[in-house]
N, C-alpha and C positions, 0 to 999 in steps of 0.2 A: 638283539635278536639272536647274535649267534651263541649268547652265552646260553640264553634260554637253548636251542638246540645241542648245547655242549650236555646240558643238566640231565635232557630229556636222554638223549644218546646213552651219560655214565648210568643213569637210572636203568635203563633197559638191560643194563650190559652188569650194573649188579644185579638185576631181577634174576638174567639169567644164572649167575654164579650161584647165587641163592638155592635158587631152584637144582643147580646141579648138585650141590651140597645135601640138598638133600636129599637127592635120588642116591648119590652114593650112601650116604650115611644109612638109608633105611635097606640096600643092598647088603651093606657090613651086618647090620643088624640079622637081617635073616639070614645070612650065612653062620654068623656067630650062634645062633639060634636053631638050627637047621634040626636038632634031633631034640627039642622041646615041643617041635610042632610036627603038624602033618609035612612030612617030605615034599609034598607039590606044591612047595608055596608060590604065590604070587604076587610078587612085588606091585602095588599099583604107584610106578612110576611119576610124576611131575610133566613128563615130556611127551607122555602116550596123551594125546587128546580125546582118544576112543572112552577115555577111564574116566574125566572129567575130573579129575582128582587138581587140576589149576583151576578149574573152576571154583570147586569147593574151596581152594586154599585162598584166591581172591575173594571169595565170600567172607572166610575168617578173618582177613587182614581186616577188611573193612569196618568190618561188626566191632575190631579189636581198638579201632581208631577213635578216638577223643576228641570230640569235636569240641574248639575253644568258639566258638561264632557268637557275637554278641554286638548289638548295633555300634556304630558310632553316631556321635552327637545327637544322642538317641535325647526327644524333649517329654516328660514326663505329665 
């Protein structure tokens, strides 16, 4: 049980890294970008819930996932 709680814990805790990763990375980006676009840009953040933008990104993972599922001792 507590390994299962150790997996769940690391998982959360790379989810969140992930996540901040890319809220930086798309921050750089429109800074490095700032005078190709409209000057008011707006970041929609990872961490803003208001934006739903984890939302949508947990819809991508999911959709992205391969599912191997296939019976066992399946009788024909």
């Amino acid at each position: 049980m507590l390994s299962g709680l150790k997996n769940t814990v690391c998982g959360l805790r790379t989810n969140r890294m992930l996540l901040q990763l890319i809220d930086r990375e798309l921050d750089r980006y429109a800074e490095e970008n700032r005078q190709r676009f409209d000057s008011n840009i707006k970041v929609l953040h990872m961490w803003d819930a208001e934006t739903g933008m984890i939302d949508r990104w947990h819809n991508y993972c999911k959709k992205q996932m391969r599912d191997s599922f296939h019976m066992l001792d399946e009788k024909n």
